[in-house]
MDAnalysis code that builds the backbone (N, CA, C; Angstrom):
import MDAnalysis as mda
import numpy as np

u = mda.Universe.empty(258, n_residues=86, atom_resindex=np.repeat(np.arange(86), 3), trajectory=True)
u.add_TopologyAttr("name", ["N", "CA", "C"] * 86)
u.add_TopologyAttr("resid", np.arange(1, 87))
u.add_TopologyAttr("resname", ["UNK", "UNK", "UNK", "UNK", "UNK", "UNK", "UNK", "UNK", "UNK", "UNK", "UNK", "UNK", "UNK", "UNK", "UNK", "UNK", "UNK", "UNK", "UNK", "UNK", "UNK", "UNK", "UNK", "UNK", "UNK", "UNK", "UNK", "UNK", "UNK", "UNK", "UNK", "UNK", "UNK", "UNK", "UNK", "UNK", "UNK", "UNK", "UNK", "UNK", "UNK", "UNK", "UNK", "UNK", "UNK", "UNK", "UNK", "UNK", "UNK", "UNK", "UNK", "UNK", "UNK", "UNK", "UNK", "UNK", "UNK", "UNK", "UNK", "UNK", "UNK", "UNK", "UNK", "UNK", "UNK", "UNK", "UNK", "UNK", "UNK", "UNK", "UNK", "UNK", "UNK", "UNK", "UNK", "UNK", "UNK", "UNK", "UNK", "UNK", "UNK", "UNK", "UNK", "UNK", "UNK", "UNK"])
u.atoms.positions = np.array([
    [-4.951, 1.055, -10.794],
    [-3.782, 0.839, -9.965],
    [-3.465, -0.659, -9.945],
    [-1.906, -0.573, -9.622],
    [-1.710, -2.304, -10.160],
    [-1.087, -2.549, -8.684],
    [-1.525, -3.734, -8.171],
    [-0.864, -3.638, -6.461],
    [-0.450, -4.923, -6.596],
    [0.655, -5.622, -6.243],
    [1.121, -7.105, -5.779],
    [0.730, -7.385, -4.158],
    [0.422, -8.074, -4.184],
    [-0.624, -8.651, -2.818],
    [0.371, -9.709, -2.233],
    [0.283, -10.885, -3.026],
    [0.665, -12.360, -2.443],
    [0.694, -12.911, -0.849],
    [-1.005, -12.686, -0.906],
    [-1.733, -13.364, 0.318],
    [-2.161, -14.656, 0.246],
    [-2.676, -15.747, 1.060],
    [-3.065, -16.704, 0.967],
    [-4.529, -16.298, 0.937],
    [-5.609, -16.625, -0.371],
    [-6.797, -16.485, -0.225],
    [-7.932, -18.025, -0.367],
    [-9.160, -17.719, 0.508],
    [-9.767, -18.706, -0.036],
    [-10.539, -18.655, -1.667],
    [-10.461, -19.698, -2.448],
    [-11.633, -19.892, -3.892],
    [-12.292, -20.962, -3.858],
    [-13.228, -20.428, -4.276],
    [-14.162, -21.491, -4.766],
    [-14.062, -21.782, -6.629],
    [-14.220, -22.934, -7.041],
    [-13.585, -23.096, -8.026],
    [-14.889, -24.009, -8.813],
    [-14.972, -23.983, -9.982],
    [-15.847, -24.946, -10.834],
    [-14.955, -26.025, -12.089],
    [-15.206, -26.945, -12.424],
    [-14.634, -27.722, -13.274],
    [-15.908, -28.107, -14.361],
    [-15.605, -27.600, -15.129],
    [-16.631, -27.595, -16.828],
    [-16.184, -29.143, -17.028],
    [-17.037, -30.202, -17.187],
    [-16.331, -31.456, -17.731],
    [-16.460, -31.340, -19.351],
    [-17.412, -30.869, -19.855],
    [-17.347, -30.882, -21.608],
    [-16.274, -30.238, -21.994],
    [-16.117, -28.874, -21.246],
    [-15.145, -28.125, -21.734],
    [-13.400, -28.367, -21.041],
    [-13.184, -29.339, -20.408],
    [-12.152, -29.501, -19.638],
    [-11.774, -28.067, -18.983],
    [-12.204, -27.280, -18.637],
    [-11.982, -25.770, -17.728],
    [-12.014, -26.408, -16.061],
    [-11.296, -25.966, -15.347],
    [-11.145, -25.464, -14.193],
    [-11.292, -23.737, -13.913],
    [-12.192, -23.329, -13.411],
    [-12.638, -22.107, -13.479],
    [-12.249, -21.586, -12.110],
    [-11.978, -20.881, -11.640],
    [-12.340, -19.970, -10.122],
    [-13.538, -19.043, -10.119],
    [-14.609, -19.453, -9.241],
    [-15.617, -17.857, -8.987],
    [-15.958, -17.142, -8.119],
    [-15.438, -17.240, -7.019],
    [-15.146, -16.548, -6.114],
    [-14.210, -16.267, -5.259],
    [-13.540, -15.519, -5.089],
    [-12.297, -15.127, -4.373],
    [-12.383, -14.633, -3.160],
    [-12.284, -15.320, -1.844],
    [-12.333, -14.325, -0.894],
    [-10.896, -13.905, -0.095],
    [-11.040, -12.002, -0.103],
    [-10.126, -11.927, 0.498],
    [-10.052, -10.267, 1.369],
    [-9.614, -10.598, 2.167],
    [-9.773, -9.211, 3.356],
    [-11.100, -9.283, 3.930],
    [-11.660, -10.280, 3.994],
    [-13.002, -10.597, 4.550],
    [-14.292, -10.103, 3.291],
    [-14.007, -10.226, 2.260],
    [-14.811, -9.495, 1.397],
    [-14.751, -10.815, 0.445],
    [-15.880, -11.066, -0.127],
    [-16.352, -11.784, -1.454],
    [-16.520, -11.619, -3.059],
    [-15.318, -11.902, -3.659],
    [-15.082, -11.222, -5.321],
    [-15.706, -12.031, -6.169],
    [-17.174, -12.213, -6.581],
    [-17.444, -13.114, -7.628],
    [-16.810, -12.884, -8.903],
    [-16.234, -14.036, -9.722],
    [-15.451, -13.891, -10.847],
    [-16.363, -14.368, -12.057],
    [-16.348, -13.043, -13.083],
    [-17.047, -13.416, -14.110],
    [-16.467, -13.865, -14.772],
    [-14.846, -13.138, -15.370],
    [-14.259, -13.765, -16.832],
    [-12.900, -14.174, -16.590],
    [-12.791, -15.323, -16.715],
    [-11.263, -16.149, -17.188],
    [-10.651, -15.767, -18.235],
    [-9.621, -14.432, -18.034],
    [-8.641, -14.086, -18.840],
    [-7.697, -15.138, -19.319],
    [-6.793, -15.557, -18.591],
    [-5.912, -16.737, -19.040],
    [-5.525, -17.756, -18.008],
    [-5.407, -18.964, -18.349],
    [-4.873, -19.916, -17.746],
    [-3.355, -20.823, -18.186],
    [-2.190, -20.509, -17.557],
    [-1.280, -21.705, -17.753],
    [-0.298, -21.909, -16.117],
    [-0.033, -22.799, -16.635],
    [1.015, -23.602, -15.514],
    [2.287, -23.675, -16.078],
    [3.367, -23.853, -15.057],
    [4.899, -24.391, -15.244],
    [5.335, -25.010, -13.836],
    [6.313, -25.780, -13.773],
    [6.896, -26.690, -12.763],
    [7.994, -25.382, -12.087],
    [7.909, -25.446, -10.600],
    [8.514, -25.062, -9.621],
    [9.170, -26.152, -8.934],
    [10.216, -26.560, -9.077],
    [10.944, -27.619, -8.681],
    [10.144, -28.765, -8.703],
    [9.781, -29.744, -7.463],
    [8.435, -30.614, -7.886],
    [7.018, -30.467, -8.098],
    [6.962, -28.942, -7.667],
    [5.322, -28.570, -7.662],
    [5.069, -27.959, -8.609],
    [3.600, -28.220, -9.210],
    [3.482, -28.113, -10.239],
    [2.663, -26.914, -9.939],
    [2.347, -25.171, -10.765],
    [1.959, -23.855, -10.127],
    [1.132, -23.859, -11.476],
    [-0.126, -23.205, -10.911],
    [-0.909, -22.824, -12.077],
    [-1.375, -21.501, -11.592],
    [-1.594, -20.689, -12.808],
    [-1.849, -19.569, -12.741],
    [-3.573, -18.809, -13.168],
    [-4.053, -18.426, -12.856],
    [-4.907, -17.573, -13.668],
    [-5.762, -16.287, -13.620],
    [-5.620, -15.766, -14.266],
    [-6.020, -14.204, -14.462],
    [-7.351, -14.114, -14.733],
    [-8.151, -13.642, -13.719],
    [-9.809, -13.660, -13.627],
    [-10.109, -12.071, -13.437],
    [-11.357, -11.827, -13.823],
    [-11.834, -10.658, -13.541],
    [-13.305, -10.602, -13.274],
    [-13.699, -9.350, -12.384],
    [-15.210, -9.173, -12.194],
    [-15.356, -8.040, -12.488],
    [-16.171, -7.159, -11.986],
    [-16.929, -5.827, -13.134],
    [-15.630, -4.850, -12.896],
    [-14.831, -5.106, -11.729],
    [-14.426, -3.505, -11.206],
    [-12.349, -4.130, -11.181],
    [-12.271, -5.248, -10.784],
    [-11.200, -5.702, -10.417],
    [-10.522, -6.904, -11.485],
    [-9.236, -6.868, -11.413],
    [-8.948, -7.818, -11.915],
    [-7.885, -8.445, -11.571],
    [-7.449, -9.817, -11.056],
    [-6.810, -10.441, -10.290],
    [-5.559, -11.649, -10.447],
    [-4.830, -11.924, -10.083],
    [-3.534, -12.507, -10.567],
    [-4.115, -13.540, -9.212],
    [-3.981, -15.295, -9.981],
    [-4.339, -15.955, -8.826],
    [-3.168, -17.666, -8.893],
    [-2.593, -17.443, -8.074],
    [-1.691, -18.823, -8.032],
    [-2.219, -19.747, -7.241],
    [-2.002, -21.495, -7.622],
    [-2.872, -22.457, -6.924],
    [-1.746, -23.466, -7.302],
    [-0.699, -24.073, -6.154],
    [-0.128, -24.796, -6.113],
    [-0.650, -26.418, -6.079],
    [-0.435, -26.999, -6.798],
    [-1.323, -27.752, -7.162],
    [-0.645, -29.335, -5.928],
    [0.283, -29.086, -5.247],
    [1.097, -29.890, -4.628],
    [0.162, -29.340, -2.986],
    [0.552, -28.566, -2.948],
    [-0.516, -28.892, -1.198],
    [-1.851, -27.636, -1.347],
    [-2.468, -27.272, -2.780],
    [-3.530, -27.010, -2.864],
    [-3.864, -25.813, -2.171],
    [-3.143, -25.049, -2.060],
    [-2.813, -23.782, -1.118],
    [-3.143, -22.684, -2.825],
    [-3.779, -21.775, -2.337],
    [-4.135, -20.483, -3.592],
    [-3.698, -19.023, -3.480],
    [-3.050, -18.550, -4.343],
    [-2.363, -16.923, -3.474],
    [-2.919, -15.989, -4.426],
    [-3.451, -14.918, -3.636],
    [-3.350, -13.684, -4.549],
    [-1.958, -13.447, -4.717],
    [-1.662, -12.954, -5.960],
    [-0.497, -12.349, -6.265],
    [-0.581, -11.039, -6.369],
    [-1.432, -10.713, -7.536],
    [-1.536, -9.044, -7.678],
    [-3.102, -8.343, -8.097],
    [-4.033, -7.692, -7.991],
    [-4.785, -7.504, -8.279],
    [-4.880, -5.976, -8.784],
    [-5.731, -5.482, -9.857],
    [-5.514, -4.320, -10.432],
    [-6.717, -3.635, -10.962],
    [-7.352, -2.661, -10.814],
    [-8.309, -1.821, -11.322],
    [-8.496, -1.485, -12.572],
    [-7.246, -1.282, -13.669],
    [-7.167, -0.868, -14.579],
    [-7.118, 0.565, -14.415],
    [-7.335, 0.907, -13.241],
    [-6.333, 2.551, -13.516],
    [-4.714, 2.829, -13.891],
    [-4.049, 4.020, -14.237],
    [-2.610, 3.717, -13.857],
    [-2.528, 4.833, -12.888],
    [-1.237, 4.354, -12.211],
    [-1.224, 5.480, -10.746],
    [-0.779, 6.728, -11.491],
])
């Protein structure tokens, strides 16, 4: 099932310096803790002056749409999805 969310969540985030990665690995949200194993994709584009980055993470069961405004550092679920279809 594919659901659009766009909540404000907290992450915890890692920065690889060899590899220049900014990673996310944990997502919390609805009072629950999503450790993130795999970084599907990462890109950004400009929203008037703020600059929005995106990235698509997953853990064993879920997989998650995550925005991080990089102007006041604020992070949103957007959509998160099981890989079922309804």
């Amino acid at each position: 099932m594919h659901q659009k969310i766009n909540q404000k969540v907290s992450v915890i985030t890692v920065f690889d310096q060899k590899k220049s990665l900014v990673m996310p690995i944990k997502i919390k949200w609805q009072g629950k803790v999503h450790p993130i194993k795999k970084l599907g994709y990462h890109h950004h584009y400009r929203q008037g002056r703020d600059l929005i980055h995106i990235f698509s993470v997953a853990n064993q069961s879920l997989a998650f749409r995550l925005r991080l405004n990089s102007t006041n550092l604020h992070w949103l679920l957007e959509e998160v999805s099981d890989g079922q279809v309804n």
